[in-house]
Backbone as JSON, one array per atom type, in Angstrom:
{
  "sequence": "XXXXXXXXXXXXXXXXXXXXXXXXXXXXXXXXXXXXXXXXXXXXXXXXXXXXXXXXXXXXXXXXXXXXXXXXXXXXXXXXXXXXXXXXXXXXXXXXXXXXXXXXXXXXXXXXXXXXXXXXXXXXXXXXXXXXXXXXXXXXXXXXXXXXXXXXXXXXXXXXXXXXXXXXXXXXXXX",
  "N": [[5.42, -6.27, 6.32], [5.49, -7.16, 2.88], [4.41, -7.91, 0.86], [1.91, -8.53, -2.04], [-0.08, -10.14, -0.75], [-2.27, -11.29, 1.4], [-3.26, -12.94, 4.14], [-6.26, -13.69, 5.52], [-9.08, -12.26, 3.42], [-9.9, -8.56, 2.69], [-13.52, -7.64, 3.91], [-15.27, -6.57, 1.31], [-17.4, -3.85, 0.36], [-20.1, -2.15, -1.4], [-20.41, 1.14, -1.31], [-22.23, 3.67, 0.14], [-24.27, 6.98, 0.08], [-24.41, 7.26, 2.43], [-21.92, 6.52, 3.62], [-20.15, 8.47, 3.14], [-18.65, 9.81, 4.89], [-16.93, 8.34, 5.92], [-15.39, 7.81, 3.56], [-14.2, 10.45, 3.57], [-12.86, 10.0, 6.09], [-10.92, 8.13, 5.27], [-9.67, 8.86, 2.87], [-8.68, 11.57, 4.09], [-6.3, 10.0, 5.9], [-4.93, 9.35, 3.91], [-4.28, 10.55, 1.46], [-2.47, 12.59, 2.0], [-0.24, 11.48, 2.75], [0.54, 9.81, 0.09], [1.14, 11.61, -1.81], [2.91, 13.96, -1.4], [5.48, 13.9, -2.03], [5.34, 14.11, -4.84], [3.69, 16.02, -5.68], [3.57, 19.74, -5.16], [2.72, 21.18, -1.71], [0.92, 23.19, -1.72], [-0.27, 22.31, -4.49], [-1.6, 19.61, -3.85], [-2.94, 20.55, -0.75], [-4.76, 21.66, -2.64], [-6.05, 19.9, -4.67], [-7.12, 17.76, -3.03], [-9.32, 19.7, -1.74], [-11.05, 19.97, -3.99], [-11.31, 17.27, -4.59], [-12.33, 15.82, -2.24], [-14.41, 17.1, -0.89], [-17.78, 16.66, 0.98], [-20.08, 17.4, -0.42], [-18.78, 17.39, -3.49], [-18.62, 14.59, -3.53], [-20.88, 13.21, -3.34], [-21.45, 14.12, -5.49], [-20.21, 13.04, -7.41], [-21.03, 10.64, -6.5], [-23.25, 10.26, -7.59], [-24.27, 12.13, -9.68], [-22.02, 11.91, -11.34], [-21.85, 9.01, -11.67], [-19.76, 7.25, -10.31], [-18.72, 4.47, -8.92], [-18.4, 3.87, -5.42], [-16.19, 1.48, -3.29], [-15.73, 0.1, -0.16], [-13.06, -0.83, 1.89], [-12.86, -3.66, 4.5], [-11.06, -4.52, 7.57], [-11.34, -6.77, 10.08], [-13.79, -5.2, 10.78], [-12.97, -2.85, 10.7], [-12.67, 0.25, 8.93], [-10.22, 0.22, 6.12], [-9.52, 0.85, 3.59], [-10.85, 2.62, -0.04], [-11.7, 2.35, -3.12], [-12.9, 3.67, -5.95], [-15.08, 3.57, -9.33], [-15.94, 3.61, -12.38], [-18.35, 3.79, -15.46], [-16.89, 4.4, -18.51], [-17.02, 7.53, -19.99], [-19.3, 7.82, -23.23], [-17.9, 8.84, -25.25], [-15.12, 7.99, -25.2], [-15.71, 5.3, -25.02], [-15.74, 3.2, -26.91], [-14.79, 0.42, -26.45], [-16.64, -0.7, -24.57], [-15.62, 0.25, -22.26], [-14.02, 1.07, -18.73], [-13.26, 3.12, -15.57], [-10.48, 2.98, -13.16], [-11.06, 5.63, -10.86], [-9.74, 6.0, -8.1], [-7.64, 4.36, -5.49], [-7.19, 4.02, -2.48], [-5.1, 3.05, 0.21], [-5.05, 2.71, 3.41], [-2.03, 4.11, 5.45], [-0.68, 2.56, 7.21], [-1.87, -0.41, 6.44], [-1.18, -0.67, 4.0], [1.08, -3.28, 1.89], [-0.43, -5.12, 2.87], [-1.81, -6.65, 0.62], [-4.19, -5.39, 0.62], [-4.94, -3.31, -1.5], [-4.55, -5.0, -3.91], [-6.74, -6.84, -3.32], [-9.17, -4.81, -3.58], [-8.78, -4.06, -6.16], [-9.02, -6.29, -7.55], [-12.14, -6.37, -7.12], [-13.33, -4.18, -8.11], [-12.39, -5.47, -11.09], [-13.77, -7.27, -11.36], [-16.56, -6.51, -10.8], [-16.72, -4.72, -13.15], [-16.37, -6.11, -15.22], [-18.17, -8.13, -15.12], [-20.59, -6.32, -15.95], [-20.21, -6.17, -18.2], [-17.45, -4.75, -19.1], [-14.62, -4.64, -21.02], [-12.31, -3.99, -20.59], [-10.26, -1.93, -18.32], [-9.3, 1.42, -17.7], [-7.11, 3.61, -15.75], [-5.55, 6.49, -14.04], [-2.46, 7.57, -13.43], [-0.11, 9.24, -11.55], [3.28, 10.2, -12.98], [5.39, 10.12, -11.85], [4.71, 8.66, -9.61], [5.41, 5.38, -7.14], [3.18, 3.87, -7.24], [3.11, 2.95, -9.57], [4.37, 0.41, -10.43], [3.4, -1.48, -9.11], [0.72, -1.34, -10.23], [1.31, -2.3, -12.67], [2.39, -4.88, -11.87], [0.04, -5.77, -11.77], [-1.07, -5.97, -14.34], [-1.78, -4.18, -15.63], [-0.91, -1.64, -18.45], [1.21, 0.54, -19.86], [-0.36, 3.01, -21.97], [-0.09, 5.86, -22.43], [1.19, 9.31, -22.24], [-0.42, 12.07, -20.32], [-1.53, 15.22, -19.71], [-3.48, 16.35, -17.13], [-5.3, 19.02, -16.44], [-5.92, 20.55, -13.3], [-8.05, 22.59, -11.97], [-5.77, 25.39, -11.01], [-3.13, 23.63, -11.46], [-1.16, 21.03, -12.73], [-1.8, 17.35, -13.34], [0.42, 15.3, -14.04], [0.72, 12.89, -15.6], [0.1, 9.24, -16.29], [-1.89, 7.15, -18.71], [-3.18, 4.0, -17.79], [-4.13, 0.81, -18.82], [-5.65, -2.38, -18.8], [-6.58, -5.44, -20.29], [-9.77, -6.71, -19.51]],
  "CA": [[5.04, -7.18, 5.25], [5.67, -6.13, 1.37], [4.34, -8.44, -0.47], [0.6, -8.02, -2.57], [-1.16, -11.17, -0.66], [-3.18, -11.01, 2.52], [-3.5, -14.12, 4.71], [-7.4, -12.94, 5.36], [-9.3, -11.37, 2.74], [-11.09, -8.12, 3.3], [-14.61, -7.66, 3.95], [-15.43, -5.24, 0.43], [-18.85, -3.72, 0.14], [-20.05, -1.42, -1.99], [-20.56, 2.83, -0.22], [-23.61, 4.97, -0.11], [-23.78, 8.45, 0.63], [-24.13, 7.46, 4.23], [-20.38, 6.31, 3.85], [-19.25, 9.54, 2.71], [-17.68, 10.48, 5.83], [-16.0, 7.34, 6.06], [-13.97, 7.68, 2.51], [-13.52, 11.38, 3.93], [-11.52, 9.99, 6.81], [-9.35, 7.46, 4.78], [-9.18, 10.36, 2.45], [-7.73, 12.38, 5.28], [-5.07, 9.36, 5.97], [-3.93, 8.88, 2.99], [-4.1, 11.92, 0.35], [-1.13, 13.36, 2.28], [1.43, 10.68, 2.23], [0.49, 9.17, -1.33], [1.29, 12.61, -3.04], [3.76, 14.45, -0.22], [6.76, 13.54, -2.48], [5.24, 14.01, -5.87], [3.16, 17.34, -5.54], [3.32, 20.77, -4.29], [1.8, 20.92, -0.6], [-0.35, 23.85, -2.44], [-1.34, 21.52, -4.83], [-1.92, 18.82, -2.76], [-4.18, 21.2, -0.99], [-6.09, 22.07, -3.43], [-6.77, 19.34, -5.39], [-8.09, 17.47, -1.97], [-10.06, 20.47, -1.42], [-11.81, 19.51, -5.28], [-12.31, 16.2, -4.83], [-12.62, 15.27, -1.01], [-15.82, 17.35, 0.61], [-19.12, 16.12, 1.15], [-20.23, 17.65, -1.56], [-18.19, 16.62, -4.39], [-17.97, 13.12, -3.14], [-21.5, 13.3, -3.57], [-21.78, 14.67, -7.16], [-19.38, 11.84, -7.81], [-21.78, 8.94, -6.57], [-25.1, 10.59, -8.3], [-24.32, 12.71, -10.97], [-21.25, 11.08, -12.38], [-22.43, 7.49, -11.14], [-18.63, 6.48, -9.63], [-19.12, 3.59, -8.1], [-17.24, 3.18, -4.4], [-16.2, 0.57, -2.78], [-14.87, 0.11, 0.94], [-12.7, -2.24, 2.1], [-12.91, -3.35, 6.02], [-10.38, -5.31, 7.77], [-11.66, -6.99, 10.98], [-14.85, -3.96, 10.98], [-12.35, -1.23, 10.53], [-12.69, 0.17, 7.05], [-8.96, 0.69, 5.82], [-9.38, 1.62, 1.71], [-11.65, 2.37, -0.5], [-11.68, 2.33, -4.42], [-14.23, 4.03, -6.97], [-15.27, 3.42, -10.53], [-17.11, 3.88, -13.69], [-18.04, 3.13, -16.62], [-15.58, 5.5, -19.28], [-17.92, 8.6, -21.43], [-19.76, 7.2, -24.63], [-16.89, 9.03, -26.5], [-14.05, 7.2, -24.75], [-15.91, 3.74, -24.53], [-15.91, 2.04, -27.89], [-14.64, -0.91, -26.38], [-17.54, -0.94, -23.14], [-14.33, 0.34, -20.74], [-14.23, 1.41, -17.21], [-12.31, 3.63, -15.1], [-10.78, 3.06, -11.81], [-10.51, 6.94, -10.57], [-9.18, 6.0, -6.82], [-7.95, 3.22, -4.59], [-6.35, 4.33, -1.08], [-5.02, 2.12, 1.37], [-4.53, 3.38, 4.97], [-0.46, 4.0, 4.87], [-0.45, 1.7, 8.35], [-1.84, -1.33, 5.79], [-0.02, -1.14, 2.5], [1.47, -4.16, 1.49], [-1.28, -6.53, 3.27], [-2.65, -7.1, -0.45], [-5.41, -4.95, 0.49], [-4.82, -2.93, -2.71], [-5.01, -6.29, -4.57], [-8.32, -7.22, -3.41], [-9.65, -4.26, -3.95], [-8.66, -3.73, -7.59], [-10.04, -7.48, -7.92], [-13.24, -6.28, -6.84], [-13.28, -3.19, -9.37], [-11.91, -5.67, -12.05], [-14.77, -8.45, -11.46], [-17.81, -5.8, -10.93], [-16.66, -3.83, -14.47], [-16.91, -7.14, -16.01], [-19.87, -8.62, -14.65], [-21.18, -5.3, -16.24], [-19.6, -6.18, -19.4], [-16.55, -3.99, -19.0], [-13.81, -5.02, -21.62], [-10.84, -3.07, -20.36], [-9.62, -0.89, -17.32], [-8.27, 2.57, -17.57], [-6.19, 4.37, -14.74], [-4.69, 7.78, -14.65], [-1.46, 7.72, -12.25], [0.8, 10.06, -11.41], [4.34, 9.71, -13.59], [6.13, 9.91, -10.45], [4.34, 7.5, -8.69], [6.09, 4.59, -7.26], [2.34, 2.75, -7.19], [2.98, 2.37, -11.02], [5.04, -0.88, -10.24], [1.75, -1.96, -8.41], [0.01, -1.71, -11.66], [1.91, -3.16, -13.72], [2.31, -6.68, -11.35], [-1.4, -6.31, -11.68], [-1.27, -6.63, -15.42], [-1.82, -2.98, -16.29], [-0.04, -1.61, -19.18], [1.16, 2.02, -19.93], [-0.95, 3.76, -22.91], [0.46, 7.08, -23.35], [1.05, 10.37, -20.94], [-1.56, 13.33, -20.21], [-1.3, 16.26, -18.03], [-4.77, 16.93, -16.39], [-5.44, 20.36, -15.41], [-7.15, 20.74, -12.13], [-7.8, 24.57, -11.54], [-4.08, 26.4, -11.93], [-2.36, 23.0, -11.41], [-1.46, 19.8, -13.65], [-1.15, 16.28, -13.04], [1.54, 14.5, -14.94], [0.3, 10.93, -15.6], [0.46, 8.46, -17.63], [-2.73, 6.23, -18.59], [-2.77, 2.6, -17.68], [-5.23, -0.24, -19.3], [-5.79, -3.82, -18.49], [-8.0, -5.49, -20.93], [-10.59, -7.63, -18.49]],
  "C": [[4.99, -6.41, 3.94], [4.97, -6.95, 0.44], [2.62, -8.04, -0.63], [0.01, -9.02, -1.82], [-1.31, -10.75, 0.85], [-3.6, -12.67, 3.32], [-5.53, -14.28, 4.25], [-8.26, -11.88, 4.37], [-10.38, -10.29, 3.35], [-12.62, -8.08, 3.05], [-14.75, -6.06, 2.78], [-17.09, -5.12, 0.36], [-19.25, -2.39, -0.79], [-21.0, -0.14, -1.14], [-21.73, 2.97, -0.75], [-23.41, 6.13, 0.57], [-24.2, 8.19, 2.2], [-22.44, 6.86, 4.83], [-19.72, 7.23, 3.34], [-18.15, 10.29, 3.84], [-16.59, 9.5, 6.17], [-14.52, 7.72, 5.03], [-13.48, 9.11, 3.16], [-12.2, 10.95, 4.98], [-10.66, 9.37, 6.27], [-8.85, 8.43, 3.81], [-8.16, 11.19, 3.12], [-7.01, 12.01, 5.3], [-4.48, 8.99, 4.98], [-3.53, 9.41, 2.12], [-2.57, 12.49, 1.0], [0.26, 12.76, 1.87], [1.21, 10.03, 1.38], [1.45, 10.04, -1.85], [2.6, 13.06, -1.66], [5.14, 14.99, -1.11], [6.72, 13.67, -4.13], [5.12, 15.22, -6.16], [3.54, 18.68, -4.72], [2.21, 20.58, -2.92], [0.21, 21.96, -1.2], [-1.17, 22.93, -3.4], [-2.5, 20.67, -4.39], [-3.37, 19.17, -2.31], [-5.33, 21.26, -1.63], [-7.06, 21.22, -4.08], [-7.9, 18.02, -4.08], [-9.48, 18.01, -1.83], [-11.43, 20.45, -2.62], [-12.11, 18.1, -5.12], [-13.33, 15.47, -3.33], [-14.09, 16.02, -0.11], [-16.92, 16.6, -0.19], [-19.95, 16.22, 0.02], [-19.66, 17.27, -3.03], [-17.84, 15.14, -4.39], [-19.78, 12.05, -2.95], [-22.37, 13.43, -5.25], [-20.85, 13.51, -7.77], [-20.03, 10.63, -8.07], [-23.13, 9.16, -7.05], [-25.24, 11.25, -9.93], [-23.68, 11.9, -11.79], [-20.98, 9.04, -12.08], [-20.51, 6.56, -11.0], [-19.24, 5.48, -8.44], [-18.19, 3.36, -6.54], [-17.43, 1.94, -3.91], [-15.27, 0.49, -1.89], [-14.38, -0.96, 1.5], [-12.38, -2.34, 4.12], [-11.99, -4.57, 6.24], [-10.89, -5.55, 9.77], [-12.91, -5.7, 11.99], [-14.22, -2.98, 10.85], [-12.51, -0.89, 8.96], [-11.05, 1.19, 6.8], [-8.54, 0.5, 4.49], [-10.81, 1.92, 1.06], [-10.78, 2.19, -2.02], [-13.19, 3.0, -5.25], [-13.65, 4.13, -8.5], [-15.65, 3.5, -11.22], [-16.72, 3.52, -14.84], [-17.29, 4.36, -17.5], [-17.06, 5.87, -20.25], [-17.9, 7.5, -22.43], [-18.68, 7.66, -25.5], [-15.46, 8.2, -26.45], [-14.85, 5.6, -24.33], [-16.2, 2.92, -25.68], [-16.15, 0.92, -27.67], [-15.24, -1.41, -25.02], [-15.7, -0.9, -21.78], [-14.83, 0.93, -19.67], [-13.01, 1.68, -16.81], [-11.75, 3.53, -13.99], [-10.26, 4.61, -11.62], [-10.2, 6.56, -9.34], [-9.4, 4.78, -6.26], [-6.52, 3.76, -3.46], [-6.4, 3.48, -0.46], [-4.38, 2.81, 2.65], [-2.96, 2.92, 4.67], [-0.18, 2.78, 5.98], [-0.76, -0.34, 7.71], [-1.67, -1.57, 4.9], [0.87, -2.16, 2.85], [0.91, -5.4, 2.46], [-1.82, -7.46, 2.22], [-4.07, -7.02, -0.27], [-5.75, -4.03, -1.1], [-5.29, -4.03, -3.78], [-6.28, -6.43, -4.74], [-9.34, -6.01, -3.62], [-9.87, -3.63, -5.58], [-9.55, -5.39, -7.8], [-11.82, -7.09, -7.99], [-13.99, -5.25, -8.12], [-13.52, -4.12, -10.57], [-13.36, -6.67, -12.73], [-16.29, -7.49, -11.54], [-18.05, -4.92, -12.1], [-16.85, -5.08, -15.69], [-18.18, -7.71, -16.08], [-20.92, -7.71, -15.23], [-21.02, -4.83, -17.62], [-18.3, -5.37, -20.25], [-15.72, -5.14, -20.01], [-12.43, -4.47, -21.18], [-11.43, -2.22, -19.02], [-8.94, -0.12, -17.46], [-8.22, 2.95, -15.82], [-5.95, 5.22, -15.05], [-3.95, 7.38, -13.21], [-0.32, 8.54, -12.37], [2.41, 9.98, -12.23], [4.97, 9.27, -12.43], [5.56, 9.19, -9.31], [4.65, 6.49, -7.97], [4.73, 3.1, -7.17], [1.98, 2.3, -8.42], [3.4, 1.08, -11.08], [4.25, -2.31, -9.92], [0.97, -2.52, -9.53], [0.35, -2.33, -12.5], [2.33, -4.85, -13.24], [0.81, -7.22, -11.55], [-2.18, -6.46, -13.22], [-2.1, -5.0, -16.07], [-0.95, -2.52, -17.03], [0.13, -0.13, -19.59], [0.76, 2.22, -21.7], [-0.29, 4.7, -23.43], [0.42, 8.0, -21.76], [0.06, 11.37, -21.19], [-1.17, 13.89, -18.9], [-2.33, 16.62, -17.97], [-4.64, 17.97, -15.83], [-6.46, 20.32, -14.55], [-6.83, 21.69, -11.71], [-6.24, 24.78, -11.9], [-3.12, 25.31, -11.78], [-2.53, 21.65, -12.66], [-1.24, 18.67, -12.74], [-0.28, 15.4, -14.05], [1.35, 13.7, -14.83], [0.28, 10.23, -17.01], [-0.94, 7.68, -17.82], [-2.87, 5.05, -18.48], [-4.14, 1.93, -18.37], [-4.88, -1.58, -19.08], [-7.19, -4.67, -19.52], [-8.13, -6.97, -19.79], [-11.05, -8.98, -18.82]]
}
């Protein structure tokens, strides 16, 4: 199935650090074959190794108040997504960021992606969010994604994470 819609919608709820081992495992299934084809396997590596332990996935949902959110399909949980609101220097216009939405590679194109950016799009509003930034990879092919979903390309930035970059572009959706 390819297309963005889902007969069934999933069951989304929003994580606590007692679901940290959860996003670790879809983490696990899906960090590899997202990037595989974009990144160095060293990168790859590494930058997993920065955002994915217990610890940093932690400092994520307390310090820098990312919001997750897991998506379950018949009790299995197969994505998440996390969010925030965008720094006082980057939020003139009350924006919000989505930094990650994985879908197990076994359920891409159920229009679990979909409902999970819905969920993002409606809880950044409800919160008075005016806009949605993204950072995505140039070489991405889930830019196509974004842009059916009414995201629009900004400008490019290369993020350094430790001795590597990411080549991306910024996306926005005003909400």
């Amino acid at each position: 199935m390819t297309s963005d819609a889902q007969l069934a919608p999933p069951r989304i709820e929003p994580a606590t650090l007692k679901d940290i081992p959860t996003i670790i495992g879809l983490a696990e299934a899906t960090w590899e074959p997202t990037y595989r084809f974009i990144i160095s396997r060293e990168q790859l590596e590494y930058m997993y190794r920065v955002i994915y332990t217990s610890a940093s996935l932690k400092r994520q949902m307390v310090e820098q108040q990312h919001t997750f959110l897991l998506a379950y399909v018949e009790g299995e949980p197969v994505g998440f997504a996390s969010f925030s609101p965008l720094p006082a220097e980057e939020n003139g216009d009350n924006g919000y960021k989505l930094h990650k939405i994985y879908v197990l590679p076994t359920r891409q194109g159920q229009g679990l992606g979909v409902h999970l950016i819905e969920a993002v799009e409606n809880a950044a509003r409800a919160a008075g969010g005016r806009f949605l930034d993204l950072n995505v990879n140039r070489y991405n092919p889930a830019i196509a994604f974004y842009e059916r979903r009414g995201f629009v390309r900004q400008r490019e930035v290369d993020v350094p994470i430790g001795p590597y970059f990411m080549n991306d572009y910024i996306m926005r959706k005003a909400l």
